[in-house]
C-alpha positions as CSV (number, residue, x, y, z in Angstrom):
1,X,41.5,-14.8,-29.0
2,X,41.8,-17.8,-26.1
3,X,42.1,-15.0,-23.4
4,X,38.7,-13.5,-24.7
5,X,36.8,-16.5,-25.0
6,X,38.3,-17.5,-21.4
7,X,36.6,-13.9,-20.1
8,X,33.3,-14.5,-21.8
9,X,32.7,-17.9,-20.8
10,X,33.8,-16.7,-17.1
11,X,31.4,-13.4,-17.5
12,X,28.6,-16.0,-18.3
13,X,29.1,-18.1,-15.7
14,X,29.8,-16.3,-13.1
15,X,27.3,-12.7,-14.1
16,X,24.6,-14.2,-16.9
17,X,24.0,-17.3,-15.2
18,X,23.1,-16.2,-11.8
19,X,21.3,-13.2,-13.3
20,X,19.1,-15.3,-15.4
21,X,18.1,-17.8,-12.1
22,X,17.7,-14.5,-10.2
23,X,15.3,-13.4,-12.7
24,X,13.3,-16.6,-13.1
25,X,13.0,-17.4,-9.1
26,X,11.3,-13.3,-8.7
27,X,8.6,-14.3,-11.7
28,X,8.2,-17.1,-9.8
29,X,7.5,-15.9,-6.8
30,X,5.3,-12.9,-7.9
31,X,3.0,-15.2,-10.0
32,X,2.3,-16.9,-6.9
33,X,0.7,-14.1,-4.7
34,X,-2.6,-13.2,-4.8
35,X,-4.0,-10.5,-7.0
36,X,-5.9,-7.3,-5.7
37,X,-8.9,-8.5,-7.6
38,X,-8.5,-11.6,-6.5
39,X,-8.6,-10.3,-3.0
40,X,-11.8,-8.4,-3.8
41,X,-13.3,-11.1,-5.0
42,X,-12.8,-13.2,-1.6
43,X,-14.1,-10.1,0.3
44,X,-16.9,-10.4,-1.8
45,X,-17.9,-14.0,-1.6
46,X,-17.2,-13.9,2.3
47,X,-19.7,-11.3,2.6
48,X,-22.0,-12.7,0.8
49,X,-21.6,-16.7,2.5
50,X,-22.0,-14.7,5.8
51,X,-25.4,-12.8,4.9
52,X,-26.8,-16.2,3.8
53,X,-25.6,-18.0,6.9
54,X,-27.8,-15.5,8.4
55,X,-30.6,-16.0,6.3
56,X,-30.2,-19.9,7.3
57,X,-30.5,-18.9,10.6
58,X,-33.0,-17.0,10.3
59,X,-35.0,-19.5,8.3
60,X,-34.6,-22.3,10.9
61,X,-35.8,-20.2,13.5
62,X,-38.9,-19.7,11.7
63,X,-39.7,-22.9,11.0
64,X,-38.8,-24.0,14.5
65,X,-41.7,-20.6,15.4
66,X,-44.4,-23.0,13.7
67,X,-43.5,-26.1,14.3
68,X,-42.1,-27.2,17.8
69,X,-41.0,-30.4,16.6
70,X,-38.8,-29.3,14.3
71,X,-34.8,-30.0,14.9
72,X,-33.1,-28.3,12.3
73,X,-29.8,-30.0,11.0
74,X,-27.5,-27.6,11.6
75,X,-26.4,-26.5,14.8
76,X,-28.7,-24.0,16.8
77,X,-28.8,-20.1,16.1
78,X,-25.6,-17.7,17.4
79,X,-23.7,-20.6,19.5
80,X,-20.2,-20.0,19.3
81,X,-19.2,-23.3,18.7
82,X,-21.1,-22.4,14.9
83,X,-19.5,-19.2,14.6
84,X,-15.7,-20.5,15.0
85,X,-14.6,-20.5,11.1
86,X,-16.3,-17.4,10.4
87,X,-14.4,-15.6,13.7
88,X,-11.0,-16.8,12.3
89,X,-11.6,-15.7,9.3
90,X,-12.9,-11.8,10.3
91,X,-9.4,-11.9,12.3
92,X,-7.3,-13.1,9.4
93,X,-9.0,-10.5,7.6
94,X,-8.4,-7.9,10.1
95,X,-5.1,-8.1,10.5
96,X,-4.4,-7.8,6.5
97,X,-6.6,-4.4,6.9
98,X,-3.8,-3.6,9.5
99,X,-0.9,-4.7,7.5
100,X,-2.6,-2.4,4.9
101,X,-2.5,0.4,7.0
């Protein structure tokens, strides 16, 4: 009976043990990607910031039309000093599409 408990407690050691931290460290690092949806959902809200930054623009540039005094806060229309985040981001995005692929 001592040389079967000696296997078991060797068996668990050396086979459940690292089995069970194996186990734990790939649910760990699957719950820490991003979902599809949640992907989507990005997509979606980048779209959606980038058609109002163009309504922004477009806004200012009316009310600059009217009134000739008017500075508007942000920076001026289509400079590329404005459109620096948004550029990264449509490459970051692009290359995902590519990894995709």
């Amino acid at each position: 009976m001592d040389n079967l408990t000696g296997i078991l407690i060797v068996a668990c050691i050396f086979v459940g043990l690292p089995w069970v931290i194996m186990h734990y460290i790939t649910k760990w690092k699957t719950a820490a990607t991003i979902t599809t949806d949640d992907e989507a959902l990005l997509e979606e809200l980048y779209q959606l910031a980038k058609r109002l930054d163009e309504r922004m623009d477009t806004v200012e540039r009316l009310v600059a039309s009217d009134n000739p005094d008017f500075q508007p806060p942000r920076l001026q229309h289509d400079r590329s000093i404005d459109n620096v985040p948004l550029r990264e981001l449509e490459e970051m995005l692009a290359e995902k599409k590519g990894e995709r692929a």
